[in-house]
N, C-alpha and C positions, 0 to 999 in steps of 0.2 A: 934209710929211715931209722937205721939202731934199732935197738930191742921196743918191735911193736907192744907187745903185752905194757912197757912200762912209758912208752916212750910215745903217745899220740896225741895229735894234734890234729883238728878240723880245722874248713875251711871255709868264711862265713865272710858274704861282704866283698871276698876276693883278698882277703888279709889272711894269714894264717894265725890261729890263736890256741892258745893251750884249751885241751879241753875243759878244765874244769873251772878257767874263766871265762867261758862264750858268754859274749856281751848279749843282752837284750837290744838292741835298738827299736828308736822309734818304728824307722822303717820296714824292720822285718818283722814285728807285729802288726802293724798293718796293712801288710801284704795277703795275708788272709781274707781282711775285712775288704780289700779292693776287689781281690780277686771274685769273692762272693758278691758282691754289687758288681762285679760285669758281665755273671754269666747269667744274672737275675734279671737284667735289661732284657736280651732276648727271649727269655721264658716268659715273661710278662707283655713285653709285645708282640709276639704270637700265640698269647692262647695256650701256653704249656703247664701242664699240672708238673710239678715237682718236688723233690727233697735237692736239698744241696748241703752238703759236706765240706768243710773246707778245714785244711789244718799245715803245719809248718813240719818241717819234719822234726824230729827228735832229735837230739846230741846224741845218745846212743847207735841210735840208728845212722850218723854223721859216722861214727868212731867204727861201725861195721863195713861201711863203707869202703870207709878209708885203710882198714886191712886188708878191703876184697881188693879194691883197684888202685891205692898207694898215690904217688904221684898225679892218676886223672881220679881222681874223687871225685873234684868240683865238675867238671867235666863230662861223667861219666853219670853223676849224681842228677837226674834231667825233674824228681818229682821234690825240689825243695822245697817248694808252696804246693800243696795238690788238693782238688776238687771231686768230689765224687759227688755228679747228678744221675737222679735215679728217677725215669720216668715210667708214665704208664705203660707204652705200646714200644713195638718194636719199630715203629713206625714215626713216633714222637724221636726215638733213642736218632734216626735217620738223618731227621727234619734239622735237629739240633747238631747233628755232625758238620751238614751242609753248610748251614748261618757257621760256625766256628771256622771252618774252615777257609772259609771267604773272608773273616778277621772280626772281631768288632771293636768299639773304639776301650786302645789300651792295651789291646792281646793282639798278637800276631800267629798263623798258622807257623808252627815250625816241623809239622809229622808227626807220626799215630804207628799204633801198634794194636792191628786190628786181630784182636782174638775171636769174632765172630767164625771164622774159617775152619776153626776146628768142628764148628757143627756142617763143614762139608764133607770131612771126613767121617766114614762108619763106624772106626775103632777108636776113635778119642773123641772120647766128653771131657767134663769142665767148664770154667766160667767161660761165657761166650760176650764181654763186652768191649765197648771201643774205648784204647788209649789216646789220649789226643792231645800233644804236646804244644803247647801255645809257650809264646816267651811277651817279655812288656815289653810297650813297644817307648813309657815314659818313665821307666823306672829302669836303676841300673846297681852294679854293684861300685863301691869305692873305688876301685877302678875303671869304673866304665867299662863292666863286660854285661852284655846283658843275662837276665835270668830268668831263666826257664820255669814250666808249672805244668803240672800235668793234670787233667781234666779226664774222669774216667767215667763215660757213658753206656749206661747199663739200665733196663728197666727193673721195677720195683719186686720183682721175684728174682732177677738175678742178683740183685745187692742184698738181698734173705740171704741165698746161696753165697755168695760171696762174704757175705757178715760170719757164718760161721766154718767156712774154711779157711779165714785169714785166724781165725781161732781155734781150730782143730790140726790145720796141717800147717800152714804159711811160719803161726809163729806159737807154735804150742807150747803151753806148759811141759808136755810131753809128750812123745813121739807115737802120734796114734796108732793101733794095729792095723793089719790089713785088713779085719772087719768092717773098722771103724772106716777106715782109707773106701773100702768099698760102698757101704752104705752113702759114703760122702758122694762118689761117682753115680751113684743110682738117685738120686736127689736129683742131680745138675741134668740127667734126663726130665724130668721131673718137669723140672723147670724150662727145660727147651720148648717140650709137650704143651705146656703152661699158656706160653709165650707164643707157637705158632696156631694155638688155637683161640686164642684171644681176638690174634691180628687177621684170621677168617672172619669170625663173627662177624665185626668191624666190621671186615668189608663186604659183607652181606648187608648188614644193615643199611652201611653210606649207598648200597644200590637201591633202595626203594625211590621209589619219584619223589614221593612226599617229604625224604630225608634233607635235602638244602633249604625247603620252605622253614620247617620245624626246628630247623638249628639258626634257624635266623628270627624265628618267634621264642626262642628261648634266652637268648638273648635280651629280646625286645622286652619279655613280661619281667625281669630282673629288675631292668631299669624302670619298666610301667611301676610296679608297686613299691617305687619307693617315692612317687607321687601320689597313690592312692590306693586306699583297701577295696574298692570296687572289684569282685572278679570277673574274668570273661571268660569267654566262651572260646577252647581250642577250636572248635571244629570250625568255628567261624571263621577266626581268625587267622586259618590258615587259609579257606577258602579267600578271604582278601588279599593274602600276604599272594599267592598263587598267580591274582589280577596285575597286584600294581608292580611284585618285585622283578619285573623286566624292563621296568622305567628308572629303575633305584639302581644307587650306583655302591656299592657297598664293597668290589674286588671279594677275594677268597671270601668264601662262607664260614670258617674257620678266625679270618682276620675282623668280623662281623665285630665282634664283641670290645674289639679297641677303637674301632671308629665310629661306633655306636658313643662308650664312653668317651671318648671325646667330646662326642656331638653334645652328650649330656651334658656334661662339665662347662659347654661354653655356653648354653640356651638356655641353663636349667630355670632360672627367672621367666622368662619368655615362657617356656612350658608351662609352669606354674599360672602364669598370670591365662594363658588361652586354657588350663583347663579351668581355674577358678570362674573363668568368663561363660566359657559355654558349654564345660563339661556336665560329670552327671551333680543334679544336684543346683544345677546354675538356672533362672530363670529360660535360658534355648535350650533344655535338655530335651526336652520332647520334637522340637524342631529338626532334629536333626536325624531320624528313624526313619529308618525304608522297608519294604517289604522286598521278600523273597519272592523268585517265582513259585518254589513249591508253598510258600502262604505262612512261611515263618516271619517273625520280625524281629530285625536287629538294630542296633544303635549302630551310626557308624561317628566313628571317631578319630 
């Protein structure tokens, strides 16, 4: 390699290049913008709240590299394009490991580096999220090798915690004390604490009876008022949802909300035109009222 200090060179593309001329290409700024439009497909057709991070690595950080491991740089270097999604629950963080891992279109599973584990251990804390190495499965380098990307899932308290040890300890301006190193450790409890009691709540609540009717009327009222200001009535309208939703075909109560939109998106006319017809407001608005046994009266609609 000659005198590293004067003498470095990364490796980008599968070419080697001086460092202080690394080409821009088209390709490798847009490997970001691809990668974040793949992992946005899945979060969006299952119902996922998130942040998404995406970035290339540095030339710097190429040139650190390439002192640590010399000859397998490229090789060894597995996060050239990397992702960081930060979800609510530990649960979400799961959900989304599973769908990646099975591939989706453009990314291939290639293996993970699961730091979850260390929260099985007593005596070491830390970030507790999952590495998840994906490679494309339509893009390649100049020689036709493929290239890898690393996707790092973690929920929205451990990327807190993570945001300020990649800047206290990872890559400090200076070398923090053991004060500082400790308070850092007493956080990432913090945060574990955070996170396993978030993911009880949860699932106390997903146990009520009432909890699939109501996630599937919240849903429903999203899409309702953006046909009309008219309000309704929850309590009613869950006592409905109760009756007919064993006849409705809807799959996961979670997956509700995209085949709902759908449903919108292709009837929305249709909709429109049957409530202008005989909704509230329409000459059969009265026509279509029942009573209650206990002697309330509701519109049905």
């Amino acid at each position: 390699m000659g005198n590293r200090a004067t003498n470095v060179s990364v490796f980008w593309g599968g070419t080697p290049h001086d460092a202080g001329t690394l080409p821009s290409t088209v390709a490798s700024r847009q490997r970001p913008r691809f990668l974040s439009a793949s992992c946005s497909k899945p979060l969006s057709s299952r119902v996922f709240r998130a942040r998404i991070k995406v970035r290339t690595k540095e030339i710097g950080s190429f040139v650190k590299k390439l002192r640590k491991y010399e000859d397998c740089c490229w090789e060894k270097t597995t996060d050239k394009v990397g992702a960081q999604i930060a979800l609510h629950t530990l649960d979400d963080v799961q959900r989304l490991y599973d769908i990646l891992k099975a591939g989706i279109p453009g990314l291939e599973y290639a293996g993970e580096t699961d730091k979850t584990t260390a929260t099985h251990q007593p005596k070491v804390f830390g970030c507790a999220g999952l590495h998840v190495q994906m490679r494309f499965t339509d893009q390649s380098t100049r020689d036709g090798e493929q290239i890898e990307c690393e996707i790092q899932l973690r929920t929205q308290s451990q990327d807190a915690w993570a945001y300020l040890e990649h800047g206290l300890r990872y890559k400090p301006v200076i070398a923090p004390s053991d004060a500082v190193s400790r308070k850092l450790e007493r956080l990432s409890v913090l945060v574990e604490i955070f996170d396993e009691e978030v993911k009880s709540m949860i699932a106390e609540i997903e146990r009520d009876p009432q909890y699939e009717t109501a996630l599937i009327l919240r849903q429903a009222e999203r899409w309702f008022f953006t046909f009309t200001t008219e309000p309704g009535e929850s309590e009613l309208s869950l006592e409905v949802l109760d009756l007919v939703k064993s006849s409705m075909s809807y799959g996961d109560p979670t997956e509700y909300a995209q085949t709902l939109a759908i449903f919108v998106d292709t009837h929305r006319r249709q909709i429109e035109d049957a409530l202008n017809d005989y909704g509230n407001g329409s000459a059969y608005e009265g026509d279509f009222n029942y009573t209650r046994q206990d002697g309330r009266h509701c519109p049905l609609s």
